[in-house]
N, C-alpha and C positions, 0 to 999 in steps of 0.2 A: 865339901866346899862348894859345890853346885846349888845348893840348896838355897843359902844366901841369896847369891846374885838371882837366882831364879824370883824370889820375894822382893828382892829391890825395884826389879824391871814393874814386877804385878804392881808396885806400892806406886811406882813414879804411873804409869799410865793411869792408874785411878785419879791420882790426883791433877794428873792433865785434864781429863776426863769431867772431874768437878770442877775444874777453875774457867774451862770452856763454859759448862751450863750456868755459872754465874752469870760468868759476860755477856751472854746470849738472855736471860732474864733481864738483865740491866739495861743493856742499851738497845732492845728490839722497840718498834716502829708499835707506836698504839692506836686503836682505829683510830681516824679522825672523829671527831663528835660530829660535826657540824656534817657531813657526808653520812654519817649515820640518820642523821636527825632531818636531812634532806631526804635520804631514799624511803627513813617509815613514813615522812608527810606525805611523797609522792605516792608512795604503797595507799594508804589511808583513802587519798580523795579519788583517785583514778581507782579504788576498788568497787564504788559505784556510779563511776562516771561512765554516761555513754556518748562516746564520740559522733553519734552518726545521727543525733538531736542537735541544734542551734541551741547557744544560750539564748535565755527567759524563753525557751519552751516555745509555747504557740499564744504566747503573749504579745508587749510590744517587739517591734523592729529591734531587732541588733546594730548599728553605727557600724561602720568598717571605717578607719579613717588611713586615709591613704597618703604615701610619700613617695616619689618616683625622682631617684637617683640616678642623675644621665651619668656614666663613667663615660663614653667613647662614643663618637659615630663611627660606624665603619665606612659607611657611603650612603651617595645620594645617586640613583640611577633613570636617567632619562628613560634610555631604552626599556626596562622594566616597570617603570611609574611607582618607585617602591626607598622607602627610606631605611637604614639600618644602624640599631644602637646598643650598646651593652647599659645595663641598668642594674641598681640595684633596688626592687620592688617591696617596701615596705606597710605593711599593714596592723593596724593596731585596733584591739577590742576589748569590752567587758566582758569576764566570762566568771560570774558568782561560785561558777560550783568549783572554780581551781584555784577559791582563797586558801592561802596557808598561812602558818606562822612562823616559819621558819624564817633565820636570820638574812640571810641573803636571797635574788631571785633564784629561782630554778633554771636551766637550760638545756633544753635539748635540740641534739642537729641530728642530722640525717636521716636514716631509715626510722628514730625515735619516734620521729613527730609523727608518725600516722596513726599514733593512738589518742592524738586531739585534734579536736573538733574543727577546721578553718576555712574560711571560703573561697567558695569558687571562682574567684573571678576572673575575667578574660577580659585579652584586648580584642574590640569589636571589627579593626581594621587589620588587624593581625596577616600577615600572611604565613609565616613560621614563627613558633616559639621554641626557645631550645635552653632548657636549664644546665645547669655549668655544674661537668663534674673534675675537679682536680687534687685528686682521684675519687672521692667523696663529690658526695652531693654538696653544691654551696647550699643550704637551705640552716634554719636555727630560730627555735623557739623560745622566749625568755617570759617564764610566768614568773610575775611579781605578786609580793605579799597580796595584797585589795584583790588580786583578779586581773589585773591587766594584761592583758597575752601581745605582746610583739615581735610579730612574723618577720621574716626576711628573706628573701629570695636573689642571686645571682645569675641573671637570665640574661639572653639578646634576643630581641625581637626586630623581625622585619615587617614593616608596615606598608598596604598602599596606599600612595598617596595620587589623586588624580593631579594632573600637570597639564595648565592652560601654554602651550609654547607657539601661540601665532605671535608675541615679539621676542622668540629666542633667539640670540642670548641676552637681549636685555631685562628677563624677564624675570618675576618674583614671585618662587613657588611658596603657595600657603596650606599644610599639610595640617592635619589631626587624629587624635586617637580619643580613646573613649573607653574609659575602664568601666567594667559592672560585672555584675553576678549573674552565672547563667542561669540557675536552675531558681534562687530565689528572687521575686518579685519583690515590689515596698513593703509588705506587709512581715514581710521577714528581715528584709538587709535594708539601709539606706548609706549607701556609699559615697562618701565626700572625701574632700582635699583634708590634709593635717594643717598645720599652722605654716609650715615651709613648703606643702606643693610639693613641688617639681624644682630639684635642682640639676644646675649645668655645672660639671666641674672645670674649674678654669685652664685645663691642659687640654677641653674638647676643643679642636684645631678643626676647619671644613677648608678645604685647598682652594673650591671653585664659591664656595659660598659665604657667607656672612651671615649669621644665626640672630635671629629677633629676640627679644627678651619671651617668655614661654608664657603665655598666655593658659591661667586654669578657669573653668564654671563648670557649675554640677545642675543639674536638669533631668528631667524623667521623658523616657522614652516609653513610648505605647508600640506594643508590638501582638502579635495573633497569641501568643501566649500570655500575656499577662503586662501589666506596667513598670515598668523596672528603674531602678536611681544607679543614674549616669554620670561621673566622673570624668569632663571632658577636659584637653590639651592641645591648644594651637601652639604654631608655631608658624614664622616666612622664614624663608632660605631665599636671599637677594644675590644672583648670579655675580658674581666679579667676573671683568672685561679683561683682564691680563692674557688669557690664556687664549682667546680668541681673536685679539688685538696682533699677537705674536705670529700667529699658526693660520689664520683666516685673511681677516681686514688690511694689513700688511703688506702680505706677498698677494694678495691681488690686485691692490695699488697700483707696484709695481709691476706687473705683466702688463697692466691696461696702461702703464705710462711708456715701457717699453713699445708695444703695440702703436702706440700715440708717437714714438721717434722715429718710426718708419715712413710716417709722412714724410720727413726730413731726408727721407734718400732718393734720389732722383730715380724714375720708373723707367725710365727711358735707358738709363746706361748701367744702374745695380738693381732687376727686376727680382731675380732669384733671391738675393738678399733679404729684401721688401717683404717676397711671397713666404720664405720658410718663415723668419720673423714672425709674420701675421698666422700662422698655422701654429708654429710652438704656443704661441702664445695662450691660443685659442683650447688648444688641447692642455694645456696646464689646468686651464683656469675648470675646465669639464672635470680633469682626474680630480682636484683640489674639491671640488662639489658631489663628486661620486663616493670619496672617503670618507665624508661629514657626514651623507646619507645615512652609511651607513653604521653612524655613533650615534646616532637619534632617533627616536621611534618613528615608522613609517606613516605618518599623520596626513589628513586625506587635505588640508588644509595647505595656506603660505605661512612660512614664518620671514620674518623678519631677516634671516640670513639668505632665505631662500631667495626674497630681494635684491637681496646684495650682489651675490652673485648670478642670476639672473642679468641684471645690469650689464655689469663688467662682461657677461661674455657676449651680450649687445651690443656695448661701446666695441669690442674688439672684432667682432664678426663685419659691424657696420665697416669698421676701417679696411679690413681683410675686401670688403665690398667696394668700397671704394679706390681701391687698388687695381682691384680687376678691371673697372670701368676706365680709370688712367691708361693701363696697359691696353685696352680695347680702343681708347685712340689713337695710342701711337702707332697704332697698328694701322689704322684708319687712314693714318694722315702719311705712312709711307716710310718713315723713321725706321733706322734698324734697333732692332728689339733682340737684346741677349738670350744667349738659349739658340743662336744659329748661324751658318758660315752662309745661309741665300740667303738673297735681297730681293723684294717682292719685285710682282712681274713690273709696276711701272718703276721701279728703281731701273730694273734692269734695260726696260726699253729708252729710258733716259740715258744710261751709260753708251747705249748702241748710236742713238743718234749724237752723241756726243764728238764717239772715234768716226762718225761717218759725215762731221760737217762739210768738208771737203770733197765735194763727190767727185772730183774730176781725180780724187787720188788712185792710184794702184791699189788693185782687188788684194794685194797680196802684206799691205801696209793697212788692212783690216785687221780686227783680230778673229781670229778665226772661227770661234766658238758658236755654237748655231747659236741663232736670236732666238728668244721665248717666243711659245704659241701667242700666234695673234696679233704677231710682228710681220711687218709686211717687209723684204728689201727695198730697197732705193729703185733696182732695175726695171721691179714690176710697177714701181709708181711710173717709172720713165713709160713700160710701154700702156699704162694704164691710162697717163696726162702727158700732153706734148709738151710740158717745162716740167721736167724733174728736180734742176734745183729752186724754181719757186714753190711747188709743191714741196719738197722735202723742210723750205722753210719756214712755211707757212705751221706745216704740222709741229714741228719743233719748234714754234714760237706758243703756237696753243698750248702743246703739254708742258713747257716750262713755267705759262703764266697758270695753269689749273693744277700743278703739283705743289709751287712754290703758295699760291693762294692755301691751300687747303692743309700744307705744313704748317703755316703761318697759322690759322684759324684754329685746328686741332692742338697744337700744342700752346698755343693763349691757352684756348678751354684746359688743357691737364695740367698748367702753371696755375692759371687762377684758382683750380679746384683744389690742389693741393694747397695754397695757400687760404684760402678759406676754410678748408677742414681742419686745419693744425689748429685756426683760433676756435671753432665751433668745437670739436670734440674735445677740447679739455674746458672749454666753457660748460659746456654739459656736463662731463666730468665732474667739476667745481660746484655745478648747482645741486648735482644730484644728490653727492656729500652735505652741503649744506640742509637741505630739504628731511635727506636721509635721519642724519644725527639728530637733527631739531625733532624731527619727529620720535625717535624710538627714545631720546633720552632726557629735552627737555618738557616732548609737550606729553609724553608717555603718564598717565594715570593708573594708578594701581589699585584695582579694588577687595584691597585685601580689609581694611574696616567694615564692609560690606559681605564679605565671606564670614569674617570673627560675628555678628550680630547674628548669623543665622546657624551658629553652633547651638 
C-alpha cells in the first residue's frame, strides 16, 4: 500500500515542477531591443574613438557654445571682494565621430563620461570651483543622433570681484567673469554664448543687493601662451539702503540730537548730567564706528560712511567742548558749580565781610570758622588804618562791585553761548544732511557703462 502514495507524491511534484517552467517561460522580462541596439552603437563608435583628440582633428575650430544657469547666490562679501553662486554650466558641440542611428539620444553621467572627449574650460576670475556630488557626481552627457554632444555640470563657484567702496554704502558693485579654454587656443576651440546666455532663476533673492539684468560679449584675449576665445559676463549689484538706514544713519542721528539736548541743561546747576550726556554720547557713536570697521575691508581710503560718522562724532565732541568752556566760566565768574560742598575763596571772603558788617559787634557774635588764606581780619586793618570801619567799607564796597560785575559779565557770556550753539549746531547739523545726501545719492554718478565697454 506504500507504493501508491509513494508515486502519487513523485507524479504531483513533477507536474508542479512543469507548470512552474511554463510560467516562468511565459511571462519572463525580454531584453529591451532599443537598450540592446543603444549599447552595440555605443560598443561600435567608441571602439575607435579616441577621447583625448578634439573633434575635426587639427582642422578647423571646434564651436563650444555655452549657457550658464544661475540656480542661487550664496553671497556677496565686502570683506573678501568675492561673489558666490550655484549654476548650472552647460555646453554644447559637434562631435562627427559620435554619429549614431539609434532611435533615441544616448546618455551618460557620471564617472561614464571620461571616455568622451570635452573641454576644458575655466572660469578666469574663479577663486574656488567645486562640482556637486549628491552622492553621485551631478555631471551627464546626452549624444544625439547628428553628433551633437550636450554637457552639463552642477557646480558653485566663487569669484573675485574688485569693489570701488569710496561711496559705501551707496555704492554699485560691477563684477565679471569670463569663461574659456585653458589649454586650447582659437585655432582649436572658439567659445561663445548659446541662444539664452546666461539665465537668472526667478527665486534668486540678494538681501543687500538689487541684481542688473546680466550682461554677455565674447572677445579674444592675447596672453604669453597663445590667443584664446573668451565668453564674457557682467553684471551690477546696486546696494539697498534699509539695512544701513536701520543699524547706522538712524541711531546716530539720534545720539548727536541727544548730544544737541544738553545745551538745553543749564551748566551752572545740572553739570554732571550735561558731562556724562556728552561723553555716552560720544563713546556710542566710536563703538558704532569700531563694529562697521570691522564688516568692511580695511581700505586705505574715505568712504562715504566714513564721512558720516566722522561728522557726528565732531558735531558731538564740539558740543562735549563747549560745555567745558560754559563750566570754565562759571567757575570764573564765582557761581557754585555742582560736584562740591566749598565755595571759592572770593565767595567765601564775601560771606565773611558780610557777618562782619557791624564791626563794633562782639567777637563772639562772629562765626567762628578761620577766614580763608589771604583774608585779612578787621583788627589788623584797624591797627594797619586809623579808621577801621571806613576801611573795612571801602573794601567791601570794591569786592561787591568786581564780583557782582564779573558774575553779571561771565554768565551773559555762558547764556548767550549756550543760546547761540543750540541754533548753530543743529543748523550745521541740517546742512550737513543736506549737502550729505545730495551728494552720495542724487549727484552720485555711476560709471558702470564705462566699466561694461572695456570688457
Amino acid at each position: 500500500m506504500a507504493y501508491p502514495n509513494v508515486r502519487f507524491g513523485e507524479i504531483l511534484l513533477l507536474s508542479l515542477y512543469i507548470t512552474f517552467i511554463r510560467y516562468v517561460d511565459t511571462y519572463s522580462i525580454e531584453p529591451n531591443p532599443g537598450a540592446i541596439e543603444m549599447i552595440a552603437n555605443l560598443n561600435t563608435i567608441l571602439k575607435q574613438y579616441d577621447g583625448r583628440i578634439r573633434p575635426n582633428g587639427g582642422s578647423e575650430p571646434v564651436k563650444i557654445y555655452v549657457t550658464l544657469d544661475i540656480i542661487s547666490f550664496h553671497s556677496v562679501s565686502e570683506t573678501d571682494m568675492d561673489w558666490s553662486v550655484m549654476v548650472y554650466l552647460q555646453q554644447e558641440w559637434d562631435e562627427p565621430r559620435l554619429k549614431h542611428n539609434t532611435s533615441r539620444p544616448i546618455t551618460l553621467a557620471g564617472i561614464s563620461t571620461d571616455t568622451i572627449w570635452v573641454p576644458d574650460t575655466f572660469f578666469q576670475n574663479a577663486k574656488t570651483t567645486e562640482l556637486h556630488a549628491s552622492p553621485k557626481q551631478n555631471c551627464m552627457i546626452r549624444i544625439n543622433q547628428n553628433g551633437r554632444i550636450f554637457y552639463s555640470l552642477r557646480m558653485s563657484i566663487t569669484s573675485s570681484c574688485h569693489m570701488d567702496l569710496h561711496s559705501f554704502p551707496f555704492d554699485s558693485q560691477h563684477c565679471k567673469e569670463k569663461v574659456s579654454s585653458y589649454a586650447y587656443t582659437v585655432d582649436d576651440i572658439l567659445v561663445t554664448w548659446n541662444k539664452e546666455g546666461v539665465k537668472v532663476s526667478p527665486d534668486v533673492v540678494l538681501p543687500q543687493y538689487s541684481l542688473s539684468p546680466i550682461r554677455v560679449t565674447e572677445d579674444y584675449e592675447q596672453s604669453v601662451s597663445g590667443n584664446y576665445s573668451v565668453a564674457a559676463l557682467s553684471f551690477t549689484l546696486k546696494r539697498q539702503l534699509g539695512f544701513y538706514l536701520l543699524q547706522i544713519y538712524i541711531p546716530s542721528s539720534a545720539l548727536v540730537i541727544i548730544a544737541w539736548l544738553t545745551l538745553w541743561i543749564d551748566a551752572s546747576t545740572s553739570s554732571p548730567a550735561r558731562a556724562s550726556l556728552g561723553i555716552t554720547t560720544i563713546l556710542a557713536l566710536v563703538t558704532q564706528s569700531s563694529w562697521l570697521r570691522s564688516e568692511i575691508p580695511k581700505v586705505a581710503y574715505v568712504t562715504a560712511l566714513d564721512v558720516w560718522l566722522v561728522t557726528c562724532q565732531l558735531i558731538v565732541f564740539l558740543i562735549l567742548l563747549q560745555f567745558t568752556f560754559i563750566y570754565f566760566l562759571n567757575k570764573l565768574s564765582g557761581r557754585r558749580v555742582p560736584g562740591g560742598s566749598q565755595s571759592t575763596k572770593k565767595q567765601q571772603r564775601y560771606e565773611v565781610l558780610e557777618k562782619r558788617k557791624n564791626f563794633g559787634a562782639e567777637e563772639s557774635n562772629v562765626d567762628p570758622q578761620p577766614p580763608p588764606l589771604g583774608f585779612e581780619e578787621p583788627h589788623s586793618l584797624m591797627r594797619k588804618n586809623g579808621n577801621p570801619f571806613q576801611q573795612s567799607k571801602i573794601e567791601e564796597t570794591s569786592f561787591r562791585r568786581s564780583t557782582s560785575r564779573k558774575i553779571i559779565i561771565y554768565s551773559k557770556i555762558a547764556n548767550q553761548m549756550d543760546k547761540y550753539c543750540r541754533v548753530i549746531f543743529i543748523l550745521l547739523f541740517l546742512i550737513f544732511n543736506i549737502v550729505y545726501w545730495t551728494t552720495y545719492t542724487i549727484g552720485k554718478t555711476d560709471p558702470v557703462e564705462e566699466k561694461d565697454d572695456s570688457l
